[in-house]
C-alpha positions, 0 to 999 in steps of 0.5 A: 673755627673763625674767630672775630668774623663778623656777619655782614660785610662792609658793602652790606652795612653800607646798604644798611645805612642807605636803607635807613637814611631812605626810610628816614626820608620816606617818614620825614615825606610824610609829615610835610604834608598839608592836609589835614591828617596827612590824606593828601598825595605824599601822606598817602602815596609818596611818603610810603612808597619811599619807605617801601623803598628803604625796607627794600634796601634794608632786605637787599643788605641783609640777603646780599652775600658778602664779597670774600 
């Protein structure tokens, strides 16, 4: 029995942290927008495909097996 062994390893919480910063980034391109109610090109397009791009990130570091 392994005691103190955490689940993920170093490498996964970096991925995870990246992924966050990447999400963050994504709501934050979103709400630059000049348009009104955000239906211009980073309400609609760019800002949601960032944070496509973090949750990717997010699914990598979770399913990533940690190195021994």
């Amino acid at each position: 029995m392994e005691n103190n062994k955490l689940p993920f390893g170093s490498e996964n919480y970096k991925y995870m942290l990246i992924g966050l910063v990447i999400l963050g980034l994504g709501f934050i391109i979103m709400t630059l927008d000049s348009e009104p109610h955000g239906f211009g090109f980073l309400g609609i397009t760019l800002g949601p495909l960032v944070v496509l791009l973090g949750f990717a990130v997010q699914f990598f570091a979770i399913l990533q097996k940690p190195k021994s």
